[in-house]
GUMARTOR-679229 format. One record per atom (N, C-alpha, C): x, z, y; atom name; residue number from 1. Coordinates in Angstrom, 2 decimals. Example, Ala and Ser with C-alpha at 12.3 -4.5 7.8 and 13.67 -1.06 7.14 Angstrom:
2
{{13.19 7.80 -5.69} N 1};
{{12.30 7.80 -4.50} CA 1};
{{13.20 7.80 -3.30} C 1};
{{12.85 7.08 -2.25} N 2};
{{13.67 7.14 -1.06} CA 2};
{{12.90 7.87 0.03} C 2};
% end
This chain:
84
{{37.40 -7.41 -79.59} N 1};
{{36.39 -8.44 -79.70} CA 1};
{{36.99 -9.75 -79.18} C 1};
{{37.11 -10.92 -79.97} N 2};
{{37.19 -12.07 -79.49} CA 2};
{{36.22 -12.61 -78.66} C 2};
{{36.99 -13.88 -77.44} N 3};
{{35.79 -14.61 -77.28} CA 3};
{{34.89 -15.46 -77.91} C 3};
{{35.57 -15.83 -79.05} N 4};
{{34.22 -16.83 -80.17} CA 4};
{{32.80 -15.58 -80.18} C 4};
{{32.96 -14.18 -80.21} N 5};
{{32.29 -13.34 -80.82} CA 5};
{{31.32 -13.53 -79.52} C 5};
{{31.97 -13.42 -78.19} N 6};
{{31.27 -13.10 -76.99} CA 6};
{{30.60 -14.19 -76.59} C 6};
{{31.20 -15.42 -77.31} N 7};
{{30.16 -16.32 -76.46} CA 7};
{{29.15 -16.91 -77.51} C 7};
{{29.44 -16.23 -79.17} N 8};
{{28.41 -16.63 -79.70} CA 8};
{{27.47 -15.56 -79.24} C 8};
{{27.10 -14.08 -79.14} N 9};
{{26.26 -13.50 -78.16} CA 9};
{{25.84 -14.31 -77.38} C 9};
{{26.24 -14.61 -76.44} N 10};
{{25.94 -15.18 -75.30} CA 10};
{{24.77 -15.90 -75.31} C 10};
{{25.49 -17.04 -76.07} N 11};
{{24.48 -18.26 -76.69} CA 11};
{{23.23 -17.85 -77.16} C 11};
{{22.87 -17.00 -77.67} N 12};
{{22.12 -16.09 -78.61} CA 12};
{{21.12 -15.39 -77.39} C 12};
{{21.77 -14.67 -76.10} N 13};
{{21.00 -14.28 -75.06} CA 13};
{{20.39 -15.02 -74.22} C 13};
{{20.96 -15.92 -74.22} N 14};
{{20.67 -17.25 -73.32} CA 14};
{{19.06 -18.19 -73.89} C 14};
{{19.20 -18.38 -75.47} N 15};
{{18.35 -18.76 -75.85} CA 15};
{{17.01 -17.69 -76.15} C 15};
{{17.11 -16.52 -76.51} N 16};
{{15.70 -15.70 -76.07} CA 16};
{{15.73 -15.66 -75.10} C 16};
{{16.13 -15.71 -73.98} N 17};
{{16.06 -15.76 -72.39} CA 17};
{{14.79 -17.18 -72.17} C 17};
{{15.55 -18.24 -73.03} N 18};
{{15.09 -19.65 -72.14} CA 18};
{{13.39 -19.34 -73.17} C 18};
{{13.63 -18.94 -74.43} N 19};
{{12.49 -19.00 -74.97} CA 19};
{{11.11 -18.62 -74.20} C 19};
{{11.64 -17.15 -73.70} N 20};
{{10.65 -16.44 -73.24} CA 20};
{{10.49 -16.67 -72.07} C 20};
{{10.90 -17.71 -71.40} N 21};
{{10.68 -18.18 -70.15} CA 21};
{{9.57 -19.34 -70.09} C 21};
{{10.05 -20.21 -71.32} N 22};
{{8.99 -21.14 -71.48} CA 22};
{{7.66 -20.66 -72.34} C 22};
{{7.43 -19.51 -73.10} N 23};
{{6.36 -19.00 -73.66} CA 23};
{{5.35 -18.19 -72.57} C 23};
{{6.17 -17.88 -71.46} N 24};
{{5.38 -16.96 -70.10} CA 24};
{{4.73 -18.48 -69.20} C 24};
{{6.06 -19.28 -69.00} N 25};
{{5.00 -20.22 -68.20} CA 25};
{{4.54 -21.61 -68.65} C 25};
{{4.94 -21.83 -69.65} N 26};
{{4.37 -22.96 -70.26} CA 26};
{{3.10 -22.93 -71.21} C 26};
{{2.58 -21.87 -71.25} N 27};
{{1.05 -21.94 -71.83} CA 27};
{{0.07 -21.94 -70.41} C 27};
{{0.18 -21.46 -69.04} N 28};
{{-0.53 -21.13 -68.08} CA 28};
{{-0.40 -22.90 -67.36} C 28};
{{0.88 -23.59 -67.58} N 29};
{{0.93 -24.73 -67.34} CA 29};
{{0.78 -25.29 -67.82} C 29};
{{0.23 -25.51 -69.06} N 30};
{{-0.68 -26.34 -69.69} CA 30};
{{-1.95 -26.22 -69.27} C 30};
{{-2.48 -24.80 -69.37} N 31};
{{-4.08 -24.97 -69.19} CA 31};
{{-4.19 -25.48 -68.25} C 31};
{{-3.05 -25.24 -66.61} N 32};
{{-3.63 -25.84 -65.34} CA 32};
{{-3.29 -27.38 -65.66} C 32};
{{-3.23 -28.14 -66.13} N 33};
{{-2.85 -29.41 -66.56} CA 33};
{{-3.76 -29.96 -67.07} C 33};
{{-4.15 -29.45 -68.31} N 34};
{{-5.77 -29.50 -68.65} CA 34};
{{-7.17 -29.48 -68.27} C 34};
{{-6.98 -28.55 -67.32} N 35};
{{-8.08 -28.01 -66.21} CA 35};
{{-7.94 -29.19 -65.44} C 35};
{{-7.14 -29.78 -64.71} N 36};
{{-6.94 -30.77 -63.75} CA 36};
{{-7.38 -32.30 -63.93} C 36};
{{-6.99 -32.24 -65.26} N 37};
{{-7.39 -33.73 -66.00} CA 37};
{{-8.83 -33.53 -66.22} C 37};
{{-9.66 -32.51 -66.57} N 38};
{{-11.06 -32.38 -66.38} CA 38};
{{-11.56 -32.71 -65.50} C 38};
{{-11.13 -32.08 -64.63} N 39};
{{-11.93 -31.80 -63.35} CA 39};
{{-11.78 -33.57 -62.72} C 39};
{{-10.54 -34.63 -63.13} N 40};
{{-10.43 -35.58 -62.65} CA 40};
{{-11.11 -36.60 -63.47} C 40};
{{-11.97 -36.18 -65.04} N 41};
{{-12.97 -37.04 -65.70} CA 41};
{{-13.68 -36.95 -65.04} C 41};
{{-14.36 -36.00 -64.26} N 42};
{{-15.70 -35.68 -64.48} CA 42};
{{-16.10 -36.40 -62.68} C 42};
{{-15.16 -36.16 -62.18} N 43};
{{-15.04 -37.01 -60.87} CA 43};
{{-15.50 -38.64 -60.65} C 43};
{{-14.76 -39.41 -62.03} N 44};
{{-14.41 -40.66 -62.32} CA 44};
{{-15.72 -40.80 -62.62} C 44};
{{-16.58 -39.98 -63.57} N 45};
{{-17.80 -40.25 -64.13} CA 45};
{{-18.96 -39.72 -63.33} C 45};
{{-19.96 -40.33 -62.70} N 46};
{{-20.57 -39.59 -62.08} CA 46};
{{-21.99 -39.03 -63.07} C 46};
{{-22.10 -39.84 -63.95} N 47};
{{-23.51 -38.96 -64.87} CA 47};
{{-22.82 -37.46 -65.57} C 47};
{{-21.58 -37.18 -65.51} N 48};
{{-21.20 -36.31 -66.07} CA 48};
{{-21.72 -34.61 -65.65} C 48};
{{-22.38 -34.06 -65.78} N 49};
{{-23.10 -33.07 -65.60} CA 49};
{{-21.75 -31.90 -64.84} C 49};
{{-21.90 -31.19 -63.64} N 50};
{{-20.72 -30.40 -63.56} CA 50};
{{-21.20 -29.08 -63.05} C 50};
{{-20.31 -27.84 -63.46} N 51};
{{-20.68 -26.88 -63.88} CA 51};
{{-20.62 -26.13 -62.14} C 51};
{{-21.41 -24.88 -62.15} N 52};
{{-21.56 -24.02 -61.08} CA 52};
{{-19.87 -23.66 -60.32} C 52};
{{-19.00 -23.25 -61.79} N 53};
{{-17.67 -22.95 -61.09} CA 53};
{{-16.40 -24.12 -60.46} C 53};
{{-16.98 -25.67 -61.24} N 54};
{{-16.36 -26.69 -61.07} CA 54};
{{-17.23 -27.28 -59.16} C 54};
{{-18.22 -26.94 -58.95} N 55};
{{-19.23 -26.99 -57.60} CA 55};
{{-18.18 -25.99 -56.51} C 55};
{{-17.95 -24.87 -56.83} N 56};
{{-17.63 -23.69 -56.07} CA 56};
{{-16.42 -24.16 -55.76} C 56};
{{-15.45 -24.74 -56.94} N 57};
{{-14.06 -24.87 -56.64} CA 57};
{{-14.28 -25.94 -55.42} C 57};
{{-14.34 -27.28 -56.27} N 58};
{{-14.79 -28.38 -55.05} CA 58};
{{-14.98 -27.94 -53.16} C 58};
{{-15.98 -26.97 -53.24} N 59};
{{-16.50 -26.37 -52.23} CA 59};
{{-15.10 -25.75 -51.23} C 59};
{{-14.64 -25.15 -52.23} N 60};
{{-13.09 -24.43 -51.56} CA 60};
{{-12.03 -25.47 -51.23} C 60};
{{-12.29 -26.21 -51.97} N 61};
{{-11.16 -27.58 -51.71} CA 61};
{{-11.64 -28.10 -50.73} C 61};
{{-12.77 -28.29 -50.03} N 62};
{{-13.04 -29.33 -49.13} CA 62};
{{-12.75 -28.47 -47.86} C 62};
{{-13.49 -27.00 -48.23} N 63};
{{-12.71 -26.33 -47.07} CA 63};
{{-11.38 -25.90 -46.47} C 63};
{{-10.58 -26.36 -48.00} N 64};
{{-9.44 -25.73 -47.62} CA 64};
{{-8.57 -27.20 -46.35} C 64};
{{-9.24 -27.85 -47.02} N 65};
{{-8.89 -29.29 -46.54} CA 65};
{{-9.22 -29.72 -45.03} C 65};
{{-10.70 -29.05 -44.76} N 66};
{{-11.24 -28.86 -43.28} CA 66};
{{-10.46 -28.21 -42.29} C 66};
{{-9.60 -26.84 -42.93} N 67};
{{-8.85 -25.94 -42.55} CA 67};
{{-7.51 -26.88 -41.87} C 67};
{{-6.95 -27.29 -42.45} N 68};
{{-5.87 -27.71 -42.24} CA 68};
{{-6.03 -29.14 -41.56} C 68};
{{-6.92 -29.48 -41.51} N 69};
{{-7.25 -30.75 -40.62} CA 69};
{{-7.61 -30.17 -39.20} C 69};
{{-8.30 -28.84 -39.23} N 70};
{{-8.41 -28.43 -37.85} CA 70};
{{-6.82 -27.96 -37.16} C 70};
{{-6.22 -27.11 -37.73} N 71};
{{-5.09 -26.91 -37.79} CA 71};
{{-4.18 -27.85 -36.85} C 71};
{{-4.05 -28.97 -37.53} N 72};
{{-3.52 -29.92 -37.54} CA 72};
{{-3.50 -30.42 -35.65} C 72};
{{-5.29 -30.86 -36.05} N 73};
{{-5.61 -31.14 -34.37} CA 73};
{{-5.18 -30.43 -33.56} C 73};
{{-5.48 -29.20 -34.03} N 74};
{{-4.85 -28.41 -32.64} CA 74};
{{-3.60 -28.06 -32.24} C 74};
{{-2.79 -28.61 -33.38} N 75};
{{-1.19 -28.46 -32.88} CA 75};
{{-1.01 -29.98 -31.78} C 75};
{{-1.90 -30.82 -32.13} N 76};
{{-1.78 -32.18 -31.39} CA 76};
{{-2.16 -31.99 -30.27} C 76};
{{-2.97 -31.48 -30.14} N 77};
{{-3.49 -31.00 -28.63} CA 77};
{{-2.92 -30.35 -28.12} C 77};
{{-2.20 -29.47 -28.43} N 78};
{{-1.08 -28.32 -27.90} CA 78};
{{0.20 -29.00 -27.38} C 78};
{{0.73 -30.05 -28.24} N 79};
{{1.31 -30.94 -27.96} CA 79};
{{1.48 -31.69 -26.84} C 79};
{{0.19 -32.39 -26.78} N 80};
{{-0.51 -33.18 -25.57} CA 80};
{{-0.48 -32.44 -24.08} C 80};
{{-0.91 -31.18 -24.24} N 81};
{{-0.87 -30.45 -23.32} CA 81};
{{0.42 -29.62 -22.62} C 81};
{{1.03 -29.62 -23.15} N 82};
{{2.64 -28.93 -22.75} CA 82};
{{3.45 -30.37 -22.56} C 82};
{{3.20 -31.78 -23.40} N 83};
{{4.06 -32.90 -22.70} CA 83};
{{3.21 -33.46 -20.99} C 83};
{{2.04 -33.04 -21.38} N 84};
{{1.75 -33.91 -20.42} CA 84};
{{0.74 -33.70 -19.27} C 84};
% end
């Protein structure tokens, strides 16, 4: 077997490789892309009517956000307290 033979293979594995890499995550990254730009109309617009699961998410976001703001403080305080 030559190498012209092996690296036209190659070429050949490489590209169903890259295909099926972008067919696994480039449809799931679109929808979250899509989903995101929604969710950022409907923000912009406030008569825009929004749905029970678009409420719930929100809900998790603010907590997740509460979370890490408490977090936060208390590494500052921990801080505060061991310098000083």
């Amino acid at each position: 077997m030559d190498m012209n033979a092996v690296w036209n293979v190659l070429k050949w594995v490489l590209a169903a490789l890259a295909a099926g890499f972008i067919g696994q995550f480039g449809r799931s990254l679109a929808l979250r892309i899509i989903e995101r730009r929604k969710r950022e109309a409907a923000r912009e617009d406030p008569h825009t009517p929004i749905s029970k699961a678009d409420k719930e998410e929100r809900k998790k976001e603010s907590k997740t956000i509460e979370k890490i703001e408490k977090k936060r403080l208390k590494q500052e305080l921990k801080k505060k307290k061991h310098s000083g």
